[in-house]
C-alpha positions as protocol buffer text, in pm:
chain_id: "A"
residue {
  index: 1
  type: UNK
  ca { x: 6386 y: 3332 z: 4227 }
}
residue {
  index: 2
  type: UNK
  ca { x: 6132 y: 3599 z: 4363 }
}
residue {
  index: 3
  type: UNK
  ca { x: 5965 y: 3569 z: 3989 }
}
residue {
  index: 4
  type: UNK
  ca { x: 5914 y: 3166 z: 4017 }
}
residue {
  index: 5
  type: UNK
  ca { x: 5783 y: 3217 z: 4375 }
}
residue {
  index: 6
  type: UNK
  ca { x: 5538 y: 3531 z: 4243 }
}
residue {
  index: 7
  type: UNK
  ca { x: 5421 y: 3308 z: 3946 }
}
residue {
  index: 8
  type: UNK
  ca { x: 5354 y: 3019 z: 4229 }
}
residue {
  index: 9
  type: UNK
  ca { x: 5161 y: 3230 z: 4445 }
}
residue {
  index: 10
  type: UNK
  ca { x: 4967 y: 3366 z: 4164 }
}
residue {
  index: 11
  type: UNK
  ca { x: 4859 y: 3024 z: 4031 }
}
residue {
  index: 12
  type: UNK
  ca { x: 4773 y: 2945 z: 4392 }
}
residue {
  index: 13
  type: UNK
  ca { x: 4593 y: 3281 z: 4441 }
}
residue {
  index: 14
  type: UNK
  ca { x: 4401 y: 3190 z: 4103 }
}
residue {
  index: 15
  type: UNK
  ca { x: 4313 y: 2844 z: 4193 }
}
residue {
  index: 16
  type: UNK
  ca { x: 4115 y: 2918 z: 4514 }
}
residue {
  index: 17
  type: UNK
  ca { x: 3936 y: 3200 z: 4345 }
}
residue {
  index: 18
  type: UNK
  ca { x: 3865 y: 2922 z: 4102 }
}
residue {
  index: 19
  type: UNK
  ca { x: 3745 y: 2695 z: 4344 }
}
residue {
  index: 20
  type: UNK
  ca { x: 3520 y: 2984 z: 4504 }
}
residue {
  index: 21
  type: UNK
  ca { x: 3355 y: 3041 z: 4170 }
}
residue {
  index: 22
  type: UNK
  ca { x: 3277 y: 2696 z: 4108 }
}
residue {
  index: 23
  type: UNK
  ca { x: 3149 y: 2629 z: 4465 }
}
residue {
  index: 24
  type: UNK
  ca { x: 2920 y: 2901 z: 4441 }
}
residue {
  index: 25
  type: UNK
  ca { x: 2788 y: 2825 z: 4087 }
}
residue {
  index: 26
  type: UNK
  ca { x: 2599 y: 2461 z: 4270 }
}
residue {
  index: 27
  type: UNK
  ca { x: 2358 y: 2781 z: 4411 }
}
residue {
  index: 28
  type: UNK
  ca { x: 2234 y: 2823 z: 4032 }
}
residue {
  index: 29
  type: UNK
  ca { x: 2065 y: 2606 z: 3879 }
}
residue {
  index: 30
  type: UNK
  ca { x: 2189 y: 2433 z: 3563 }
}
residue {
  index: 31
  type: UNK
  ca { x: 2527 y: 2686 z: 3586 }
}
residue {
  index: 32
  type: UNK
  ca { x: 2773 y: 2408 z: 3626 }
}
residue {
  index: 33
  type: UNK
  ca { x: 2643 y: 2250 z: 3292 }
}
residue {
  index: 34
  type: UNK
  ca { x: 2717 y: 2569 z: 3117 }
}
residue {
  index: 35
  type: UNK
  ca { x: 2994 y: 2578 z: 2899 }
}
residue {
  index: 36
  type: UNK
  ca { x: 3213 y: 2792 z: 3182 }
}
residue {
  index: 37
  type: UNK
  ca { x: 3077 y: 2561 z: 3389 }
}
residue {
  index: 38
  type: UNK
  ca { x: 3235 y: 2230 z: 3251 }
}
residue {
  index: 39
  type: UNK
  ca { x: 3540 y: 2409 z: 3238 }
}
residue {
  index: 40
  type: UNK
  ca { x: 3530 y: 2512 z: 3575 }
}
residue {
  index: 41
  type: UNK
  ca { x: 3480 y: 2165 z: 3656 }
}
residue {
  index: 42
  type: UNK
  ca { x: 3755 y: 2001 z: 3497 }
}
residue {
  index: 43
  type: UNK
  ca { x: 3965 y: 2262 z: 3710 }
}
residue {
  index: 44
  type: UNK
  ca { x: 3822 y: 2237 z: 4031 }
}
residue {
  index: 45
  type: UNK
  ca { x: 3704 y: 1854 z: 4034 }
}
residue {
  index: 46
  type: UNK
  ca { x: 4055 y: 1694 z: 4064 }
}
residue {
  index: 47
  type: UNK
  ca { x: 4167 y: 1856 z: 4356 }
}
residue {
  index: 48
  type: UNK
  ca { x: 3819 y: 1819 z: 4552 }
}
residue {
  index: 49
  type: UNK
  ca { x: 3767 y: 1479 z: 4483 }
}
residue {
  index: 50
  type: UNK
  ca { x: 4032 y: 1344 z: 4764 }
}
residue {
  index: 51
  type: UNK
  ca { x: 3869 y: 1578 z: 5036 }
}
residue {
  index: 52
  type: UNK
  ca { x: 3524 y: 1416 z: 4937 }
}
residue {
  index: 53
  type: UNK
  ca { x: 3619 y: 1115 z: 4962 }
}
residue {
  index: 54
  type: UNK
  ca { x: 3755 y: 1170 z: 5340 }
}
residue {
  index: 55
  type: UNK
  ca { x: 3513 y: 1424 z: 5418 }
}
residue {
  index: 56
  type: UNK
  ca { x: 3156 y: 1309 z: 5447 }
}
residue {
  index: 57
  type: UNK
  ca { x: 2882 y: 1567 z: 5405 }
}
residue {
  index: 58
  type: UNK
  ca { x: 2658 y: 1718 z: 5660 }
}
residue {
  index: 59
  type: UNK
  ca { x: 2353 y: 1626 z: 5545 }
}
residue {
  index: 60
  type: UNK
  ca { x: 2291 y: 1883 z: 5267 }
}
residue {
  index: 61
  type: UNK
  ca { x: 2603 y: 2072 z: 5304 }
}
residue {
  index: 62
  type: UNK
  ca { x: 2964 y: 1917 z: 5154 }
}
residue {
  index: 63
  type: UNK
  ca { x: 3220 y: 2131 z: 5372 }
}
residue {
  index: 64
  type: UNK
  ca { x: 3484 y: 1970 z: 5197 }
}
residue {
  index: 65
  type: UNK
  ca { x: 3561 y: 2277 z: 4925 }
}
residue {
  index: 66
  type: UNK
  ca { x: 3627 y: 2471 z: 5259 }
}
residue {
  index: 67
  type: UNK
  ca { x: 3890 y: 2205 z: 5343 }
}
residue {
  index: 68
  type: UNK
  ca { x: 4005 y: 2280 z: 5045 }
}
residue {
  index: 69
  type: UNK
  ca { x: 4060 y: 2628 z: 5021 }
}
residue {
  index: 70
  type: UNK
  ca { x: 4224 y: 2576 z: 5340 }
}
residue {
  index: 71
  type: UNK
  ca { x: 4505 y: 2390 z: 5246 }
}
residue {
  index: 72
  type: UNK
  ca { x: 4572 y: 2594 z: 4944 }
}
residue {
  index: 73
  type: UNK
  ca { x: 4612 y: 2888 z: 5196 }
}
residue {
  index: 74
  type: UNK
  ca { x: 4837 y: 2694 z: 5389 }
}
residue {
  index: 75
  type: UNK
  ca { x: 5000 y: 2573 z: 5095 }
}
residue {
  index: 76
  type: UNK
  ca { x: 5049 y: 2922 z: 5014 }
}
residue {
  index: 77
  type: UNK
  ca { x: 5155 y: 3054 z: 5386 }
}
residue {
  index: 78
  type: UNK
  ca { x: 5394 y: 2774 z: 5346 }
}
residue {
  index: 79
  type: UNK
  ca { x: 5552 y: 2872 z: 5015 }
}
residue {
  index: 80
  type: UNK
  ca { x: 5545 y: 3248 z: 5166 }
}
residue {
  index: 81
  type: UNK
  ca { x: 5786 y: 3107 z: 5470 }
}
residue {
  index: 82
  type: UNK
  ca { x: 6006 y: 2882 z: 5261 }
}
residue {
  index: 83
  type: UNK
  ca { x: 6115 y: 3209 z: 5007 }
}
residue {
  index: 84
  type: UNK
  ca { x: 6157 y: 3395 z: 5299 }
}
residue {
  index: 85
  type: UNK
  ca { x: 6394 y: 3128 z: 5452 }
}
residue {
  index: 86
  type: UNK
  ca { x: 6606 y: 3096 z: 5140 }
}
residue {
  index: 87
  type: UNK
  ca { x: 6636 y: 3445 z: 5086 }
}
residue {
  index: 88
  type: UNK
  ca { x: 6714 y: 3531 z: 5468 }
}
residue {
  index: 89
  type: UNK
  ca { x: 6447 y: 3786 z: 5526 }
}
């Protein structure tokens, strides 16, 4: 059990670092059409599209990818209190 919920908290860990690398590559030009890039954005596009759509920007800046990262943390808080109610700590 405490190697599934590791594992989960890893891939959770991963994906916002994933989504911080992709949100900062729009401050280069041309990065997100680089090969990483395009990769990146087959990650990170799925899960930011529903924010987007619910979250209008501010003018120039899309806070939406902060919403994001958000709930992954509390996503992650939340899988941290759930293992710690099943195993009784």
């Amino acid at each position: 059990m405490a190697f599934l919920f590791q594992i989960l908290m890893t891939a959770l860990q991963i994906y916002s670092w994933i989504l911080i690398i992709y949100i900062l590559m729009s401050w280069f030009p041309g990065a997100r059409e680089s090969s990483f890039g395009e990769v990146l954005s087959r990650l990170a596009e799925p899960f930011l599209e529903p924010f987007r759509k619910i979250i209008p920007p501010l003018g120039m800046i899309d806070i939406s990818p902060i919403v994001a990262i958000l709930v992954l943390n509390f996503a992650r808080s939340g899988l941290r209190e759930l293992y710690f109610m099943i195993m009784g700590l």
